[in-house]
C-alpha positions in Angstrom: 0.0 0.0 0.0 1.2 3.3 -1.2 0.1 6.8 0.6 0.2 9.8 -2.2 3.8 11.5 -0.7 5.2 8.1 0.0 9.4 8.7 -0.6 11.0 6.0 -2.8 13.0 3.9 -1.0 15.0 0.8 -1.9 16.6 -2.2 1.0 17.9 -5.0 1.4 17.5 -7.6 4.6 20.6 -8.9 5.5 21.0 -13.1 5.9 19.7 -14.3 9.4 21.2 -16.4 11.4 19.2 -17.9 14.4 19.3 -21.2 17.6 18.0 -23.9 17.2 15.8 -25.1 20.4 14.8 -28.5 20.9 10.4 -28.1 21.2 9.3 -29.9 24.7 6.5 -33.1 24.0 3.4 -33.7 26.1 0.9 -36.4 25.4 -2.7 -36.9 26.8 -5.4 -39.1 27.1 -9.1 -38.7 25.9 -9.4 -36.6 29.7 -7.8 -32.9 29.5 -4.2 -32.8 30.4 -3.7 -31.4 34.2 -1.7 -28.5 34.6 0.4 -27.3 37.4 1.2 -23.8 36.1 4.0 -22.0 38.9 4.5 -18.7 38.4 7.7 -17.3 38.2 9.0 -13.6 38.5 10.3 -11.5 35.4 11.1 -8.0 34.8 11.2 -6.8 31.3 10.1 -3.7 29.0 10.1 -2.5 25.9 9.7 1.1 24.9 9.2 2.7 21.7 5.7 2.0 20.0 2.6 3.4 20.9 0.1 1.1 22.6 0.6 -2.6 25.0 0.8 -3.2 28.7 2.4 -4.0 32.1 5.0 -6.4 33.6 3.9 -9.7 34.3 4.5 -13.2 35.4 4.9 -15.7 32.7 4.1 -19.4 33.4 6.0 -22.6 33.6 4.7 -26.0 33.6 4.8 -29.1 34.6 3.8 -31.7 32.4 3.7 -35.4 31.6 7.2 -36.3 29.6 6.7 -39.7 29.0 4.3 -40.8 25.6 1.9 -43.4 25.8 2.3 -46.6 24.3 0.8 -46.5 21.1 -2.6 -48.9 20.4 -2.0 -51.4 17.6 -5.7 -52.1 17.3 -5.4 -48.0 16.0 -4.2 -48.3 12.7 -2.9 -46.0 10.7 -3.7 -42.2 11.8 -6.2 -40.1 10.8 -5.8 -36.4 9.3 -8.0 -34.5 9.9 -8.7 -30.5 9.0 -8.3 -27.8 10.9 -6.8 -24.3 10.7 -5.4 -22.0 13.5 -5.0 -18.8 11.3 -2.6 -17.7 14.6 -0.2 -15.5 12.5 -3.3 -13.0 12.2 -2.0 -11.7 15.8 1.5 -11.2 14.7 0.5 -7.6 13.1 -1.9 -4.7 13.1 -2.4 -2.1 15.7 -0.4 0.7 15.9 0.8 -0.4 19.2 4.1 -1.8 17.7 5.0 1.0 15.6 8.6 2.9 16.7 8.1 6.4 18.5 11.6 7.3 19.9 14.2 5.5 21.5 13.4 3.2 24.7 11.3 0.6 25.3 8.2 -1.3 26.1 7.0 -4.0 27.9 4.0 -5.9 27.3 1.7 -8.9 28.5 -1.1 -9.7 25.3 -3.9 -11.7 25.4 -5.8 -13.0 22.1 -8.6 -15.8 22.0 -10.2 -17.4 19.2 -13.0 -20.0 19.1 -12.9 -22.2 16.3 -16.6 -23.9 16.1 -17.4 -22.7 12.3 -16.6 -25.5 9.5 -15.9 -23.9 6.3 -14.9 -25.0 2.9 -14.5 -22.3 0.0 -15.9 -18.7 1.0 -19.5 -20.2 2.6 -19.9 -22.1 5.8 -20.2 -26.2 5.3 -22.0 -28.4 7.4 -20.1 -29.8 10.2 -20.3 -33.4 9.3 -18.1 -32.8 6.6 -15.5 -32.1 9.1 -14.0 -34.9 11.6 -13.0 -31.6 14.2 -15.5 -30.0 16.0 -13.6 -27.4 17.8 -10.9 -26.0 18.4 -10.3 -23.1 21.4 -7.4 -20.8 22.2 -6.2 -19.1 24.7 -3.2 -17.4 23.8 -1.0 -15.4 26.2 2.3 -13.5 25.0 5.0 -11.6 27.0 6.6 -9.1 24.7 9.4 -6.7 24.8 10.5 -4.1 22.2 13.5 -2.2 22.6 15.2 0.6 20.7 18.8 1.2 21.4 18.7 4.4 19.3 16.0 5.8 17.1 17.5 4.0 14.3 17.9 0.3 15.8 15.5 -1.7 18.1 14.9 -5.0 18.8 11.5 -7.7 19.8 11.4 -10.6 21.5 7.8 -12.8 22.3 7.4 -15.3 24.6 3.9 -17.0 24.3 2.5 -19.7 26.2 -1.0 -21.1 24.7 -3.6 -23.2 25.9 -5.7 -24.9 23.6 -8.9 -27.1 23.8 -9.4 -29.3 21.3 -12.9 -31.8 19.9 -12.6 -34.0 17.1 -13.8 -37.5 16.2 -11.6 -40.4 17.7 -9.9 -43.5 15.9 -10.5 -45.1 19.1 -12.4 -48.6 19.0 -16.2 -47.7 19.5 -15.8 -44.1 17.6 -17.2 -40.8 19.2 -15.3 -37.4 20.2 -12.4 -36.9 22.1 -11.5 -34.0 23.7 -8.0 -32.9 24.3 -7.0 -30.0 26.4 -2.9 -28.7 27.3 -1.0 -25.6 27.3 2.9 -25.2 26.7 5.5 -23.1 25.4 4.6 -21.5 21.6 7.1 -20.6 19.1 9.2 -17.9 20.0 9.9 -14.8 17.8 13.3 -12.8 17.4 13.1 -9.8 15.6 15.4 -6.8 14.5 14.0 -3.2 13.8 15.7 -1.0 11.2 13.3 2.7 11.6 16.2 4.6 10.2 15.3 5.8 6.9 13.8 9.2 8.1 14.2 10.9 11.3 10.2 11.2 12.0 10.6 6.7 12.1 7.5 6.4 10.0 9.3 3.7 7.6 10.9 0.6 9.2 11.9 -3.5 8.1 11.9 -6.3 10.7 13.6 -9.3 10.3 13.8 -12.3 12.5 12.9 -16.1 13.2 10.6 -17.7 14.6 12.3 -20.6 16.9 10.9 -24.1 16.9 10.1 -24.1 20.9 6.3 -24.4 20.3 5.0 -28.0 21.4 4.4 -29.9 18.3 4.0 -34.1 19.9 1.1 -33.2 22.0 -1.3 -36.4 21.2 -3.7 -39.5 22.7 -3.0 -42.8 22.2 -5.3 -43.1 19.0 -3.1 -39.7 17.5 -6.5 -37.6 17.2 -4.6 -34.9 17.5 -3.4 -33.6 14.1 0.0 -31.3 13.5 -2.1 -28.4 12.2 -3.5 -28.6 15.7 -0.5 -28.4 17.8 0.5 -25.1 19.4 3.9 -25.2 17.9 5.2 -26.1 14.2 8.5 -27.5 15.0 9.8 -25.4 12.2 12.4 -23.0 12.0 10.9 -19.9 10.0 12.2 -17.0 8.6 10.1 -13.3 9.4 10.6 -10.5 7.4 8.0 -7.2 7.4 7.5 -3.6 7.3 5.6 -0.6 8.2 4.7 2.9 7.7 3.3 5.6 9.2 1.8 8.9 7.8 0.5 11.6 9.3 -3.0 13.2 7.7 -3.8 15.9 10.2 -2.0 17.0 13.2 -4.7 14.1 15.2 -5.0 11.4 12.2 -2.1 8.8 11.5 -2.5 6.2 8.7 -0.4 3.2 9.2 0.2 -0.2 7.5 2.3 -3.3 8.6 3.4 -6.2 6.5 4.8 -9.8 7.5 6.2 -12.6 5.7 6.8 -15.7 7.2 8.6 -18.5 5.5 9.1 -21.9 7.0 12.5 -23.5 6.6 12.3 -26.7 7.1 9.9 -30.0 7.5 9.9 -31.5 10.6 8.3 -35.0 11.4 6.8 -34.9 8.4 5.0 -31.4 8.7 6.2 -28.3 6.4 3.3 -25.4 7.5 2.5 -23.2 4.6 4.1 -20.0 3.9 2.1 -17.2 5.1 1.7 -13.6 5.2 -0.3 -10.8 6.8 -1.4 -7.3 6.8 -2.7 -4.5 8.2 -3.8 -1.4 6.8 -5.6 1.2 9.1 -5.7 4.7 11.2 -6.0 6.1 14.5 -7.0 9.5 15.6 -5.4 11.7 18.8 -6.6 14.4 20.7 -9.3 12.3 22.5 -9.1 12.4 26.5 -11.0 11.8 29.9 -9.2 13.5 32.5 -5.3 12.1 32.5 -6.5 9.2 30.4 -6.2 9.6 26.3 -9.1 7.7 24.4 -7.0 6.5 20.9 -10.0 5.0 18.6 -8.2 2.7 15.9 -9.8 1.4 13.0 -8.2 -1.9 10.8 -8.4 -3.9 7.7 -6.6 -7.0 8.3 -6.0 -9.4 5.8 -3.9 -12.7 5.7 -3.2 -15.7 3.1 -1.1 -18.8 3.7 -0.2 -21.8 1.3 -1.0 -25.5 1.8 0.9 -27.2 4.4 3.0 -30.2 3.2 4.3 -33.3 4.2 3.5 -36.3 4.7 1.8 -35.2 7.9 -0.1 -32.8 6.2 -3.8 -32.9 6.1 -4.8 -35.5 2.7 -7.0 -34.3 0.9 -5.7 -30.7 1.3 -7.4 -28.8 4.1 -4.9 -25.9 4.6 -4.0 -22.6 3.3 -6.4 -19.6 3.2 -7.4 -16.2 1.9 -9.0 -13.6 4.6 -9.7 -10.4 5.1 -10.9 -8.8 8.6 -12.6 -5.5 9.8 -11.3 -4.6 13.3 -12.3 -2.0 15.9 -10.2 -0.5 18.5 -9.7 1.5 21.5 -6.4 2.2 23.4 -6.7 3.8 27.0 -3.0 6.1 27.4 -1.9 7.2 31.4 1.6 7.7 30.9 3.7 5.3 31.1 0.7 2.4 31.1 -1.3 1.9 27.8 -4.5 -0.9 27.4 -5.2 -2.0 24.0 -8.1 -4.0 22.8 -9.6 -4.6 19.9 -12.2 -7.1 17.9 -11.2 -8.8 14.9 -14.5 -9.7 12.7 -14.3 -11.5 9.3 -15.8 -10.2 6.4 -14.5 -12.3 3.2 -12.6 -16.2 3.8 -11.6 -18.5 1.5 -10.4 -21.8 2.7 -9.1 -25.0 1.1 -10.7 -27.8 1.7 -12.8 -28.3 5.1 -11.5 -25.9 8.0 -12.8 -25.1 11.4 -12.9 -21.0 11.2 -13.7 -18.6 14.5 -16.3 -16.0 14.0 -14.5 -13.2 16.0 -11.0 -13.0 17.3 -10.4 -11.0 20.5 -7.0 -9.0 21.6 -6.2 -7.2 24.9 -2.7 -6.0 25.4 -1.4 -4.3 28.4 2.1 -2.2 28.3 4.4 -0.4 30.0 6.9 2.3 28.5 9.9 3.1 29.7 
């Protein structure tokens, strides 16, 4: 997307180099996993965007290590269709746009419930689809950080707990329901916001580390890898924004990401996706010390087919959307809330695919 005094501007993003970390397994029955979560204390921040929340206290677990033994009587395991359309959170508001040097820390919170079966752009019966549902809650503890105005740095550390129906190769039939939360997939990210002093244009580049849970299953392996938290794949990130300033209270913005797997692990390549968001906020707003920031967003997303032998036969992955989201962020110096509702308007999936009919985002930050 191009705004009418938009300066030519040429780049190039440098090779990445990234660590490998070796994705922790869990395993469950057809009961929900137990989870011990023990909280632990952290101090971080991040400080130069405009909208995200306060320190918190990520969580550990403790989980099962061992895997069941597998059931002979299984045979071979189902694949069934679902898709987690996750990499929708990794852009829009304005919150992570650059505005000076320091930094910010936040704790986000997104949700999704995936109950809708969908094949094309129209809504298919649910008979057609083996899952039933699939529901998220994600939780992210983020910190961006800009050394100078030109150079930053963000790192996100989520931690997802997902609840999951779908029809069970066990003897007999029926649902199963599996329920666990773990570690996600860590990002990495460089900032470059360099190329004018105001920092309304910027590139990231990064990786997204394989330390998601990815082995998560029951003994009858109902659990599919498109349904797992993490992708065991190392992927390469690489985005931009820009910022642009109407009148002297409304800023357009947009905010591209690409995100390119590297490798197939297990037999599971996810598709290469990317995102967008295109949108503007307006200023001037306020309620004694607290500034009201309405934000308005078009979000749009497509990923490829997943591959792999582990991949969903017939084809049930990749996607085309497009999202209308609503805004409000709540400023009292140095604390920020964000939250916003992300409803969609136009989807086009491949094959049969469980779809949510709202995602939800809350993020809390502090700037320092």
């Amino acid at each position: 997307m191009y705004f009418s005094n938009l300066r030519s501007l040429s780049f190039a993003c440098a090779v990445i180099c990234g660590v490998w970390f070796l994705p922790q397994s869990s395993s469950a029955e057809l009961a929900p996993l137990t989870l011990d979560p023990v909280a632990t204390t952290s101090a971080v921040s991040n400080g130069s965007t405009s909208r995200a929340g306060a320190p918190a206290e990520p969580l550990s677990l403790s989980q099962p290590t061992t895997q069941p033994t597998a059931d002979d009587s299984s045979g071979e395991d189902p694949i069934y269709a679902c898709a987690c359309g996750c990499g929708i959170y990794e852009v829009g508001t304005a919150s992570m746009l650059p505005r000076g040097q320091g930094g910010m820390v936040y704790l986000e919170y997104d949700y999704q419930d995936q109950n809708i079966n969908w094949s094309g752009v129209r809504p298919a019966p649910g008979s057609d689809n083996d899952d039933v549902n699939i529901r998220t809650n994600f939780y992210t503890l983020g910190l961006q950080y800009f050394f100078t105005r030109a150079w930053g740095i963000q790192v996100e550390l989520p931690y997802d707990n997902r609840h999951f129906e779908t029809a069970t190769a066990a003897p007999g039939g029926g649902e199963a329901t599996l329920q666990w939360g773990a570690l996600g997939d860590v990002r990495l990210e460089g900032i470059y916001a360099g190329f004018f002093d105001d920092q309304s244009l910027g590139v990231d580049f990064g990786l997204k580390l394989p330390t998601g849970n990815y082995t998560h299953n029951n003994r009858y392996g109902d659990a599919d890898r498109d349904s797992e938290l993490g992708t065991g794949s190392l992927d390469v990130l690489l985005g931009g924004f820009y910022r642009h300033q109407f009148t002297d209270n409304l800023t357009g913005f947009t905010q591209v990401l690409l995100d390119v797997p590297c490798d197939e692990v297990a037999g599971y390549r996810p598709g290469i996706e990317a995102d967008g968001s295109f949108g503007a906020y307006f200023t001037g707003l306020s309620l004694g010390r607290v500034q009201i920031t309405p934000v308005a967003q078009v979000l749009v997303a497509e990923r490829g087919h997943d591959s792999g032998p582990n991949a969903a036969h017939p084809i049930a992955s990749g996607y085309q959307r497009v999202l209308l989201s609503p805004g409000l962020e709540f400023d009292v110096h140095p604390f920020e809330i964000y939250t916003d509702i992300e409803v969609p308007v136009y989807q086009h999936f491949s094959g049969d695919q469980l779809t949510a009919p709202f995602l939800f985002k809350l993020i809390f930050s502090y700037h320092f």
